[in-house]
VOVO-911936 format. One line per field, with one value per residue (C-alpha): residue number from 1; x negated, z, y. Coordinates in Angstrom, 1 decimal, decimal comma, padded with zeros to 4 digits. Layout:
BEGIN
seq = [NUM  ...]
X = [X  ...]
Z = [Z  ...]
Y = [Y  ...]
***
This chain:
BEGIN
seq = [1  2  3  4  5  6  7  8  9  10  11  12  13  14  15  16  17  18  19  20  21  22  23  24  25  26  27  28  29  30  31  32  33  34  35  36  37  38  39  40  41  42  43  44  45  46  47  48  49  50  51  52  53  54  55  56  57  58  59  60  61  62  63  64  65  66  67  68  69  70  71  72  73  74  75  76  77  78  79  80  81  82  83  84  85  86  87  88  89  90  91  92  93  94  95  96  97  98  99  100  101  102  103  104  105  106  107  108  109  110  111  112  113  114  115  116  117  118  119  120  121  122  123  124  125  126  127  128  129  130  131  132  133  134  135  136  137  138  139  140  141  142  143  144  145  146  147  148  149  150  151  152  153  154  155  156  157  158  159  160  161  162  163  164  165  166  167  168  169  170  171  172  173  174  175  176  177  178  179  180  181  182  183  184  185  186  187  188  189  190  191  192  193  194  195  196  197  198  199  200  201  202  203  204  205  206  207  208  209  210  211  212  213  214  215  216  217  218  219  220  221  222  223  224  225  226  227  228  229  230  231  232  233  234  235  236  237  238  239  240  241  242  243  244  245  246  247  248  249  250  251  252  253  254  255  256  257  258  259  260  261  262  263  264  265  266  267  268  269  270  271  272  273  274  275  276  277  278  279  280  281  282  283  284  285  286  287  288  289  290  291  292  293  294  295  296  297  298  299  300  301  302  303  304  305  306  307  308  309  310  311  312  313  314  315  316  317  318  319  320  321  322  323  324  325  326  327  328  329  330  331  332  333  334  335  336  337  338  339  340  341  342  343  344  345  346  347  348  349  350  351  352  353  354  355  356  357  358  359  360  361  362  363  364  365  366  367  368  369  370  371  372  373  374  375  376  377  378  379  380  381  382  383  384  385  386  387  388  389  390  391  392  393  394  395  396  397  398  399  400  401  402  403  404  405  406  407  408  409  410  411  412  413  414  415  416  417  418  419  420  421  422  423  424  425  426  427  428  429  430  431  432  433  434  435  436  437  438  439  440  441  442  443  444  445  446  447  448  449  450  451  452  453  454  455  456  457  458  459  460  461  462  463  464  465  466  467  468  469  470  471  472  473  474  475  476  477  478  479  480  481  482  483  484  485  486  487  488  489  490  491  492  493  494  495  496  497  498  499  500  501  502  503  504  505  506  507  508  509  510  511  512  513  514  515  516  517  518  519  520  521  522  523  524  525  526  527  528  529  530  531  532  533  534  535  536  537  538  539  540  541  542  543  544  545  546  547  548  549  550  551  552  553  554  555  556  557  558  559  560  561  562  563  564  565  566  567  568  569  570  571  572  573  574  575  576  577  578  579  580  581  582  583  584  585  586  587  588  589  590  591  592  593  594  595  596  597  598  599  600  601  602  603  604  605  606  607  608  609  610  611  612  613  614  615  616  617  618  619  620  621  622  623  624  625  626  627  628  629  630  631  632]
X = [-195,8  -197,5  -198,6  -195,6  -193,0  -193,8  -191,3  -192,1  -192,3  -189,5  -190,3  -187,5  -186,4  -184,7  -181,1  -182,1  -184,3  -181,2  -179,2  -175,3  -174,0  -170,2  -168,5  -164,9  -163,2  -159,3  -158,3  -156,3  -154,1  -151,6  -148,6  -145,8  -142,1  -140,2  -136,0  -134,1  -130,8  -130,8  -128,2  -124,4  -124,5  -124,1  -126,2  -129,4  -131,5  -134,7  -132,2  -130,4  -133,9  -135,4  -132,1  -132,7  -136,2  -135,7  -133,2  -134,9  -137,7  -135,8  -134,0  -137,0  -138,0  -141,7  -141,9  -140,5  -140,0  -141,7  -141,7  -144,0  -144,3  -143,8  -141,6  -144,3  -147,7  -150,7  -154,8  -157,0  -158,3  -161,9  -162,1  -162,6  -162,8  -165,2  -163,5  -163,5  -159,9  -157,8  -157,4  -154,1  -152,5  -152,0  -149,7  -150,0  -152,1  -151,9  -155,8  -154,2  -151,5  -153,0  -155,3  -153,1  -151,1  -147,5  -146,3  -148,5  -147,3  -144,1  -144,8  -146,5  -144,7  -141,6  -140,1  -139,3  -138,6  -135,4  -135,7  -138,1  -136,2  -134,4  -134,5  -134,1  -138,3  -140,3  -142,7  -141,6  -143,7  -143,3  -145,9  -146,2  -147,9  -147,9  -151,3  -154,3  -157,6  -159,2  -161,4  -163,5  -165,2  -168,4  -169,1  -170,9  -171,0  -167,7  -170,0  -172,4  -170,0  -170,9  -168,8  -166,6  -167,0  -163,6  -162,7  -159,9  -157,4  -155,9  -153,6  -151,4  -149,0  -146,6  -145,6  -143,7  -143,3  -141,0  -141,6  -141,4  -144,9  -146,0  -149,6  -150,7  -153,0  -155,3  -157,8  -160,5  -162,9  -166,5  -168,2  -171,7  -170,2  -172,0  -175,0  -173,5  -176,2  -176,1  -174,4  -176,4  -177,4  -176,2  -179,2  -181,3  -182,7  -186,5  -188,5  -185,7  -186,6  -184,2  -181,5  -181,8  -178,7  -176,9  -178,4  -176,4  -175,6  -177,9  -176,6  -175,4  -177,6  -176,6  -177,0  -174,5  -172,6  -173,0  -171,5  -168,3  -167,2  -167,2  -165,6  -162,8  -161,1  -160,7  -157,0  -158,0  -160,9  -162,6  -163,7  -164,1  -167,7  -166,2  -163,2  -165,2  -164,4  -167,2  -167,5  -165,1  -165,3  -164,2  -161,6  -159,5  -157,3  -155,1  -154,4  -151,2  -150,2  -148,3  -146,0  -142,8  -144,3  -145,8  -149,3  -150,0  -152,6  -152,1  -155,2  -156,0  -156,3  -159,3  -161,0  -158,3  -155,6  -157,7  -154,0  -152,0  -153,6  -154,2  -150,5  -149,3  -151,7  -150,5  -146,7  -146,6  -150,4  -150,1  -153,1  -152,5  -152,3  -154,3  -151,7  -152,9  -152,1  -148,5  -148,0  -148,6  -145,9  -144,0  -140,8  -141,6  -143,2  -145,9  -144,9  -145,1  -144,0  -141,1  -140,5  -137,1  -137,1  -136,8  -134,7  -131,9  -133,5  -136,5  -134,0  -132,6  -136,2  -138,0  -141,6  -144,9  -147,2  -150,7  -152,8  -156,5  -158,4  -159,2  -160,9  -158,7  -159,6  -161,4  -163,3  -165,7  -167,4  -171,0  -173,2  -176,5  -180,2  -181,8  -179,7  -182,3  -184,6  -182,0  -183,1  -181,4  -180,7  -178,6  -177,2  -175,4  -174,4  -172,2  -171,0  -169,7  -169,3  -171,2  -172,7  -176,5  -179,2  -182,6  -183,9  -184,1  -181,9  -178,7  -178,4  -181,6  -183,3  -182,6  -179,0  -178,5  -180,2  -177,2  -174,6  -175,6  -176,1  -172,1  -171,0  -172,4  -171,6  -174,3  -173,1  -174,8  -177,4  -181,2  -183,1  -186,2  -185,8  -187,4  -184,6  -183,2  -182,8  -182,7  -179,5  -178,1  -178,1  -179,2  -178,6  -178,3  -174,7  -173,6  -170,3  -170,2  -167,0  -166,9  -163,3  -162,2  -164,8  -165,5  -167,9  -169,0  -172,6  -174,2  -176,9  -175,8  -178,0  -176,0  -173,1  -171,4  -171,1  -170,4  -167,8  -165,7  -166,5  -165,0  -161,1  -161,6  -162,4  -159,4  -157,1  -157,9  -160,0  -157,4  -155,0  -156,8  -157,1  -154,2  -152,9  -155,2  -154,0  -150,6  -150,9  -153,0  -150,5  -147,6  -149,2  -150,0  -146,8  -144,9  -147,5  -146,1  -142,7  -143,0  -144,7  -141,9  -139,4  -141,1  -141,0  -137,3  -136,7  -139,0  -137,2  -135,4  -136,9  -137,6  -134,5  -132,6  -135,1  -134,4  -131,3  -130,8  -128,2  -130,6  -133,3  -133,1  -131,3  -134,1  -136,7  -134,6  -134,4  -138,1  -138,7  -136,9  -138,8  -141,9  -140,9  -139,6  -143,1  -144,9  -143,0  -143,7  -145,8  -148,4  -151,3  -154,4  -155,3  -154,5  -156,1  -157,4  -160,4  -163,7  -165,2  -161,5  -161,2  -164,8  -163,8  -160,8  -161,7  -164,9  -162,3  -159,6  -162,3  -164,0  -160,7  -160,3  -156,7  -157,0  -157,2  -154,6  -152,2  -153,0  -152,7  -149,3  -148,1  -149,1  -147,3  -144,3  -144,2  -144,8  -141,9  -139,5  -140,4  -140,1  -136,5  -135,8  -137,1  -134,8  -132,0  -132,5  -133,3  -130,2  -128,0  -129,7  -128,6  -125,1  -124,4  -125,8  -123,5  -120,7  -120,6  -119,5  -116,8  -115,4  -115,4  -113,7  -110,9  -110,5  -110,0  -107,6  -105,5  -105,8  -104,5  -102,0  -099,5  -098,0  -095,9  -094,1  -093,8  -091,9  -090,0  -088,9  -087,9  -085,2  -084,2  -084,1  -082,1  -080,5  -078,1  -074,9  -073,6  -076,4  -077,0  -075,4  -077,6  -076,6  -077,5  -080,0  -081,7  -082,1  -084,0  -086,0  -087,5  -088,5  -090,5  -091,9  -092,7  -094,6  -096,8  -097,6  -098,4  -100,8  -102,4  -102,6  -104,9  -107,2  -107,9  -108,2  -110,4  -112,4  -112,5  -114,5  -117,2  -118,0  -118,2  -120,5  -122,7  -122,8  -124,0  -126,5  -127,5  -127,7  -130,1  -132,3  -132,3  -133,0  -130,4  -131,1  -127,9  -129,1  -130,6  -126,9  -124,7  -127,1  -125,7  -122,3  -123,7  -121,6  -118,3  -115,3  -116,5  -119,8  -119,1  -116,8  -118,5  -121,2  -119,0  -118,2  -121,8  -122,7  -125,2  -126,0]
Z = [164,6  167,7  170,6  172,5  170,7  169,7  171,0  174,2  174,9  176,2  179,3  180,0  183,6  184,5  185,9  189,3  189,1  187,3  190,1  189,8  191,5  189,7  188,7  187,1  184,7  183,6  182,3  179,7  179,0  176,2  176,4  174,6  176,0  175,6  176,4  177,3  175,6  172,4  171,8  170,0  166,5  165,6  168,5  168,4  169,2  170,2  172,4  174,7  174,7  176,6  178,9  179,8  180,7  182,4  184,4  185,8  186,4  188,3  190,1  191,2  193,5  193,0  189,4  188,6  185,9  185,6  183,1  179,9  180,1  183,4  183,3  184,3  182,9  184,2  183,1  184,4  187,9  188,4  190,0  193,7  196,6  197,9  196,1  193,2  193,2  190,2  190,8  189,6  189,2  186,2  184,5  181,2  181,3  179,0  177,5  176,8  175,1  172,8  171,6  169,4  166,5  166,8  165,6  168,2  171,0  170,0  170,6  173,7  175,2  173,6  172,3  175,5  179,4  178,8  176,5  179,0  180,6  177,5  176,8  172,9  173,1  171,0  174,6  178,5  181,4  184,1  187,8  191,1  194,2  197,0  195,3  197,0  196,8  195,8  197,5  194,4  196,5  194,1  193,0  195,0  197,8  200,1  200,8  202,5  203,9  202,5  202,3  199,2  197,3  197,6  194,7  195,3  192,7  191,3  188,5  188,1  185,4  182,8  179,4  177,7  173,9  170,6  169,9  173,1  174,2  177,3  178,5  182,0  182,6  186,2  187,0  189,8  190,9  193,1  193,6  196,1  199,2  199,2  201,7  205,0  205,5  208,5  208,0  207,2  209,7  213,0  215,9  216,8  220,3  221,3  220,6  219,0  215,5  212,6  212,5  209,2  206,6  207,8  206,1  202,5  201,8  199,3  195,7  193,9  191,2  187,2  187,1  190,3  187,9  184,9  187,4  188,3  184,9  184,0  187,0  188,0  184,0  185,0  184,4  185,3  185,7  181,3  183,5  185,9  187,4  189,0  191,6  191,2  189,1  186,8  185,3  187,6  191,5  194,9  195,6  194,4  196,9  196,1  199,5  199,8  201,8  201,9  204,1  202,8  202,4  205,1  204,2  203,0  201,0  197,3  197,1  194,3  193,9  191,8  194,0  195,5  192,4  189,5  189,8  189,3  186,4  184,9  185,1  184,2  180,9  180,4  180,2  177,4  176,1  177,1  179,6  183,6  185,3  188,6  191,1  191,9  188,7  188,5  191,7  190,1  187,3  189,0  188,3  184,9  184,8  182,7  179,3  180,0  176,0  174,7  177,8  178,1  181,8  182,7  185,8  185,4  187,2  184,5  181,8  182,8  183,7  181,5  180,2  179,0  176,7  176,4  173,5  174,7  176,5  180,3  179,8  180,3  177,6  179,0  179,8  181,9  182,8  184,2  185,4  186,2  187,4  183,9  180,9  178,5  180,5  180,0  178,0  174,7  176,2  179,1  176,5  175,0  178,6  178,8  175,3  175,8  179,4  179,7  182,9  183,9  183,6  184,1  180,6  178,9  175,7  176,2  172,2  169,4  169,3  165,2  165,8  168,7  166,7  164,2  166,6  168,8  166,2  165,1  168,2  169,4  169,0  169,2  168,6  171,8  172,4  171,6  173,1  174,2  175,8  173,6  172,4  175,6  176,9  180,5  181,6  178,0  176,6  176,9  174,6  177,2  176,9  174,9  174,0  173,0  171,5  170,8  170,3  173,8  175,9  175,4  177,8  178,2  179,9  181,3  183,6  186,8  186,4  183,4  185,0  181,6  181,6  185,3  185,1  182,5  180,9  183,7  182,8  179,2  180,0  181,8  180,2  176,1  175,9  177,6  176,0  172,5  173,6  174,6  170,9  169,5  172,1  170,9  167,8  167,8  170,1  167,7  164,7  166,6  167,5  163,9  163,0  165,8  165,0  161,3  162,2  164,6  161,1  159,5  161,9  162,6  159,3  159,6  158,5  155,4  151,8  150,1  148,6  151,7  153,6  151,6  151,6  155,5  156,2  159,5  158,4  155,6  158,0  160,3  157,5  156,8  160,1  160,5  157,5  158,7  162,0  160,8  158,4  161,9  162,7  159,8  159,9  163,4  165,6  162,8  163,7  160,9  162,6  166,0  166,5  165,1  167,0  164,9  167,8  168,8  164,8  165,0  168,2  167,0  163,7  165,5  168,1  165,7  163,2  165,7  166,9  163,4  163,4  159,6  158,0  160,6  159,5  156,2  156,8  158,4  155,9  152,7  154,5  155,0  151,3  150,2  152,1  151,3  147,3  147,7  148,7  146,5  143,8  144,7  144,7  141,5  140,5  142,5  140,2  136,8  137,3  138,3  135,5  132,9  134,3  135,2  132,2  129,7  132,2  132,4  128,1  128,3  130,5  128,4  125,5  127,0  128,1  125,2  122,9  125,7  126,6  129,9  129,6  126,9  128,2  131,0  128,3  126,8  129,8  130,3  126,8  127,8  130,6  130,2  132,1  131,0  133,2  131,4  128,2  125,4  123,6  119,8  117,3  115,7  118,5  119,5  116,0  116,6  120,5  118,8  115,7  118,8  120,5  117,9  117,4  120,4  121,4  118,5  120,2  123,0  121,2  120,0  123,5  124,8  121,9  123,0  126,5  125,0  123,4  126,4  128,6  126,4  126,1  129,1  129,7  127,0  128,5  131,9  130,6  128,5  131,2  134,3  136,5  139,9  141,9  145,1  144,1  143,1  145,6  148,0  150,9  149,6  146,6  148,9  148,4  146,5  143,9  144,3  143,4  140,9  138,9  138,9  137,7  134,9  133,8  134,6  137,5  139,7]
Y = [089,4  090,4  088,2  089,9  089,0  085,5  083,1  081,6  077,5  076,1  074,2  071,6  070,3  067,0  067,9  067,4  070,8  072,7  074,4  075,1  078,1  078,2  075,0  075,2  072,1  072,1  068,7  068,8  065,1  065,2  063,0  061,2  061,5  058,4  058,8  055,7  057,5  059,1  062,6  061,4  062,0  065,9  067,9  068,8  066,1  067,8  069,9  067,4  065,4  068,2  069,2  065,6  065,9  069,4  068,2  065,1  067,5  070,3  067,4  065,9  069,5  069,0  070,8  073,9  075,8  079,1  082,0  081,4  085,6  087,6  090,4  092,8  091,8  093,4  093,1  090,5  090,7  089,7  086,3  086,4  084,3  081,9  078,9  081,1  081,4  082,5  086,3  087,4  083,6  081,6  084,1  085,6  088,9  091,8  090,8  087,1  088,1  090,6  088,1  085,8  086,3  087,2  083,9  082,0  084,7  083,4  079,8  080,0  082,8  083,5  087,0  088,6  087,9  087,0  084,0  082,0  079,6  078,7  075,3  076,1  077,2  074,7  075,3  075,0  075,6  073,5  074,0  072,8  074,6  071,6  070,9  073,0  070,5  067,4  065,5  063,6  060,3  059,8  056,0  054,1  056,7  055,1  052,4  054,5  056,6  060,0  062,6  063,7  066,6  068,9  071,6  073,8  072,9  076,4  075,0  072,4  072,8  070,4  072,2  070,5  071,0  069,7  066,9  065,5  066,1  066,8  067,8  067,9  071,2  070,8  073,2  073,1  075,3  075,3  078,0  078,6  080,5  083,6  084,5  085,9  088,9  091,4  094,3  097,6  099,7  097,5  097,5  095,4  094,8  095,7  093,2  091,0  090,0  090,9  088,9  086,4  085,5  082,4  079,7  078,1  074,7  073,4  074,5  070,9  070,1  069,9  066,2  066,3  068,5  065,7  063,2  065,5  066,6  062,9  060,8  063,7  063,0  059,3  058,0  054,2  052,1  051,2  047,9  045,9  044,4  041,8  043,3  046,9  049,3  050,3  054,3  055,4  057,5  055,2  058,1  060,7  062,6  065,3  067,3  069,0  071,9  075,1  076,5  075,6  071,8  069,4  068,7  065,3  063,2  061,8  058,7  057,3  052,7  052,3  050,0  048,1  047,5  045,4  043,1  045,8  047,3  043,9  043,2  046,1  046,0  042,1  043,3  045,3  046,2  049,4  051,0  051,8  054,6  055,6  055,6  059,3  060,1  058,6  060,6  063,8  063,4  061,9  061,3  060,7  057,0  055,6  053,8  049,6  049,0  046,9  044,9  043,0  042,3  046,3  047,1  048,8  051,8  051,4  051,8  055,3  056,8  059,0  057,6  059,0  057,0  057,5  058,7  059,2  056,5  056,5  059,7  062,4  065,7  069,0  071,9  072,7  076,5  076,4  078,9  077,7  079,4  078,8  077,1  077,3  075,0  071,9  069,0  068,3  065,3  066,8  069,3  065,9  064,8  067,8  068,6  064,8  064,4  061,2  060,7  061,6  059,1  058,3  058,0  061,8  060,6  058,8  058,0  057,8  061,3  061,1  060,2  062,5  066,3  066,5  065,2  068,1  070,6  069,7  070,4  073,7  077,2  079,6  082,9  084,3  082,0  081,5  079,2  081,4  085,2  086,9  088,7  089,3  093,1  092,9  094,8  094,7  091,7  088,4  085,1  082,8  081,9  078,3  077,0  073,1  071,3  067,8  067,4  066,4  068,1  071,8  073,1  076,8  077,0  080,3  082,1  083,0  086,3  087,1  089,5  089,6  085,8  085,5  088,6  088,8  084,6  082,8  084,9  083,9  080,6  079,9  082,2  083,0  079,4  077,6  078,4  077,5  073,9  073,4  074,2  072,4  069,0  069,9  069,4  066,4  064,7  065,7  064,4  061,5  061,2  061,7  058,5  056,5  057,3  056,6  053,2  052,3  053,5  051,0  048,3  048,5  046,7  044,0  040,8  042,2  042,0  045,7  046,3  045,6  047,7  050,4  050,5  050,7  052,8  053,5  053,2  056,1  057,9  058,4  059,2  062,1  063,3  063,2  064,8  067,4  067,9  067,3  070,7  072,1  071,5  072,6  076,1  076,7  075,1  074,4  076,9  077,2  080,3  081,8  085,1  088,4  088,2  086,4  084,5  083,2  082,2  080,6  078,5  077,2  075,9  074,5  072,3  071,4  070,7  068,2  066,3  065,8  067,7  068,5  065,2  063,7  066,1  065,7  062,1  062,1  064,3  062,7  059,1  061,4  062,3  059,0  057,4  059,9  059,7  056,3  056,4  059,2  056,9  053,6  055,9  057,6  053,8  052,3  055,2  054,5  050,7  051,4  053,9  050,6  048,4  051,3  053,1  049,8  048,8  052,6  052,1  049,2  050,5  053,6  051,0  049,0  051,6  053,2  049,9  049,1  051,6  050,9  053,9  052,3  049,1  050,7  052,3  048,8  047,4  050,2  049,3  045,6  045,9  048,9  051,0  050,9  054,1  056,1  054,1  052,2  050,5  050,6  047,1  048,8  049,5  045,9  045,0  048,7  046,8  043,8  045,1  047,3  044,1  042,0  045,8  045,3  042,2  043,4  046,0  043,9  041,0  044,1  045,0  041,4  041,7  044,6  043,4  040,2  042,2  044,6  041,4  039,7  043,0  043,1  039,6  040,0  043,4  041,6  039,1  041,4  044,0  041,4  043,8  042,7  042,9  042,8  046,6  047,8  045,5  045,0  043,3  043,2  040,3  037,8  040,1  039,0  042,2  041,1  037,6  038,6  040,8  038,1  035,8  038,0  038,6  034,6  035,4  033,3]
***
């Protein structure tokens, strides 16, 4: 190997020397629906749940529902704009669609234009537009009165999916204005010097970036220092306005509501919810638990539950003046959005190296240039997935990472997380609900418990969307393309979506066998005790003929305007009456030796009648046939 193409040192900067120049992040917070009215018996439950969602929605006149597909669906613009804005909007493109399988096209888009606003799709989309901005008030930096940091907010969608789950999608963007240069070939004045470009704002710095990523996600405050909330920004401010909407301002109560969160947490263990974030789903209304004292308003609303901590999932795009110069350290930072620090290692260095080598995908990166072609191609792009961040990190001198990375990001990349949110929150919530099965018979002993009309009632119906789930929104793979393959399993493999589901599934199994089992049992120990008595019926009608008893009664009493009953037929009923009371003591008998074999059959067999009567043990059968076979 020559001197020339030896690979170069890698010379590290602190984050305040690493300059940002495009800045995007989508949060991405999955959700459990809870309904205070479950569907009558016989409809679709999934069905009328969502009708009952959609319509509070569309009632509310702040979401609205929107096409999954667009009747006409054209390629990808570049994105434009000084905010960076989003080009051709947040609808499906012709490059998006192509990209995934049929059967995930399906899910996420449905099979043509016409389906779309069906409430029958396993997946609705849901935006609103009064959004435009948010102004992100840094910690510690009300106090001194600086200014906040705005980021023009170009998504801000609800989709809402079967089984209940809705996820909240917000995207902002910051890009560096571009340099305002004089125009070619305008004059200048004798003796004038040439006019300069107008100077820029100073670009923010990565470790300003660190500090972003990580305070925007915040849902409420982990703590409290005192009244102040700690790990969390003074403000957040959504600004609306458009022209069909008077412009207003959505704030956030981080500094000024420790009561309300601690009350709200003291009422039912469930977490807050910044009150800019309740504003922006609203009317749906965050999830206070089993609380009795509910208003009656309270009992009709429609909640979402929580199933991440205070920080909400996401993705961020970066594009930078020289990734390859950022510290391992920093590298961490973002692939787990923890805020910047002083010290160049946030964890141990020997814990940190495999942590960091799990999480990042290096298809197109190296960290030194020598394998760069200027104008070709250069490995200086880095994706990083630690299960609820995934960050994609770029040179701003690469024009393939700057051009064509920022659509995928928001489009192709986006649209892999939010799968792979999906079906973490519905596995999640298939656990909860199988936990909440199990807790609806607390109080009865295990027979009882299994045989709950109820209870085995709603096993089966989750058994049966759970394998709604497992046939259709279950995705192992969701693309053609290698890299889209490669990304997914990487993200699904670090939320740990494989062994939940096979976790949930396995449970599932278990409790269905289980009943399958009790009834098989519950049969087995019927037919014991059935199958004796059925014998001894058969015998005693056999030995006593009711028919002919019938018969001697008409010969007994007799009908003298049809029948005259001759002398010798009067000797004939009486020989026919001591045969029978004959056959009668033979099945009197025979009734006596299937009772006692089935008392000694009780005993030996230690038939538990709780397991064949269950609640009915107190019954007049129940204490009759305990009576017969002398239990207790």
């Amino acid at each position: 190997m020559t001197s020339s193409t030896l690979p170069e040192a890698i010379r590290y900067k602190s984050a305040s020397e690493i300059f940002v120049e495009h800045y995007r992040q989508i949060l991405i917070w999955p959700l459990l629906l809870k309904l205070p009215e479950q569907p009558a018996n016989g409809t679709d439950d999934t069905a009328a749940q969502f009708k009952q969602v959609h319509q509070l929605l569309d009632d509310s006149r702040v979401w609205r529902q929107v096409r999954t597909i667009p009747a006409e669906v054209r390629p990808a613009e570049p994105i434009g704009g000084p905010w960076g804005g989003p080009g051709p909007g947040n609808e499906p493109t012709y490059e998006e669609m192509v990209y995934f399988h049929p059967f995930v096209r399906d899910f996420l888009y449905g099979a043509n234009s016409q389906d779309n606003l069906d409430l029958n799709r396993p997946l609705l989309r849901y935006e609103r537009s009064d959004i435009t901005a948010v102004e992100l008030q840094l910690e510690g930096t009300l106090k001194d009165n600086q200014p906040p940091v705005t980021f023009q907010v170009v998504r801000t969608e609800l989709y809402l999916c079967k089984p209940l789950i809705a996820i909240l999608a917000i995207e902002v963007a910051w890009q560096a204005p571009p340099e305002t240069k004089p125009k070619e070939g305008s004059e200048v004045a004798s003796g004038e010097l040439p006019r300069q470009p107008s100077p820029s704002p100073p670009l923010p710095s990565l470790r300003q970036a660190l500090t972003w990523q990580t305070q925007l996600r915040q849902i409420y405050p982990p703590y409290f220092k005192g009244t102040i909330p700690g790990n969390c920004p003074d403000r957040v401010t959504w600004v609306q306005g458009c022209a069909d909407r008077p412009t207003g301002r959505i704030e956030s109560d981080f500094i000024d509501a420790r009561q309300r969160f601690a009350e709200f947490v003291h009422q039912g263990a469930e977490p807050p919810v910044g009150s800019h974030w309740q504003a922006l789903l609203a009317p749906l209304k965050p999830y206070r638990g089993d609380v009795d004292d509910a208003s009656t308003t309270d009992r009709q609303a429609i909640f979402y539950q929580q199933i991440v901590d205070d920080r909400m999932p996401g993705m961020t795009y970066l594009a930078v003046d020289d990734p390859r110069a950022i510290h391992p350290g920093d590298m961490a930072r973002l692939a787990y959005c923890d805020p910047p620090a002083q010290v160049l290692f946030q964890y141990a260095p020997g814990f940190l190296e495999p942590q960091l080598k799990a999480c990042c995908y290096d298809r197109f990166w190296h960290p030194t240039p020598e394998l760069d072609v200027p104008g070709d191609k250069t490995f200086d792009i880095r994706y990083m997935m630690s299960g609820f961040q995934f960050v994609a990190l770029g040179a701003s001198s690469n024009g393939f990472y700057t051009g064509l990375i920022p659509a995928h990001f928001r489009r192709m990349y986006f649209r892999l997380g939010l799968l792979a949110h999906y079906q973490r929150a519905a596995l999640l919530k298939f656990a909860d609900e199988l936990s909440e099965c199990i807790k609806s018979t607390s109080g009865k002993s295990p027979h009882l418990e299994l045989r709950d009309a109820a209870f085995r009632k709603r096993v089966a119906e989750l058994q049966l969307t759970l394998l709604k789930f497992k046939s259709r929104s279950w995705f192992t793979e969701v693309t053609n393309q290698l890299q889209g393959q490669e990304l997914y399993d990487h993200w699904i493999k670090q939320l740990g979506i494989q062994e939940l589901f096979r976790h949930v599934d396995e449970t599932s199994d278990s409790l269905h066998s289980a009943l399958i089992e009790f009834e098989n049992n519950r049969l087995t120990n019927v037919a014991t005790i059935g199958v004796p008595i059925a014998v001894a019926l058969s015998l005693l009608a056999l030995f006593v003929d009711f028919g002919s008893f019938l018969e001697l009664g008409e010969l007994m009493i007799g009908k003298p305007s049809k029948l005259e009953l001759p002398a010798e037929s009067v000797k004939t009923a009486q020989g026919w009456i001591d045969a029978k009371y004959i056959e009668l003591g033979l099945a009197c008998g025979g009734v006596v030796v299937v009772v006692s074999a089935l008392r000694w059959a009780y005993r030996v067999l230690k038939v538990d009648w709780t397991t064949i009567l269950g609640e009915e043990t107190n019954s007049s059968w129940g204490k009759l046939a305990r009576f017969v076979l002398g239990s207790k």
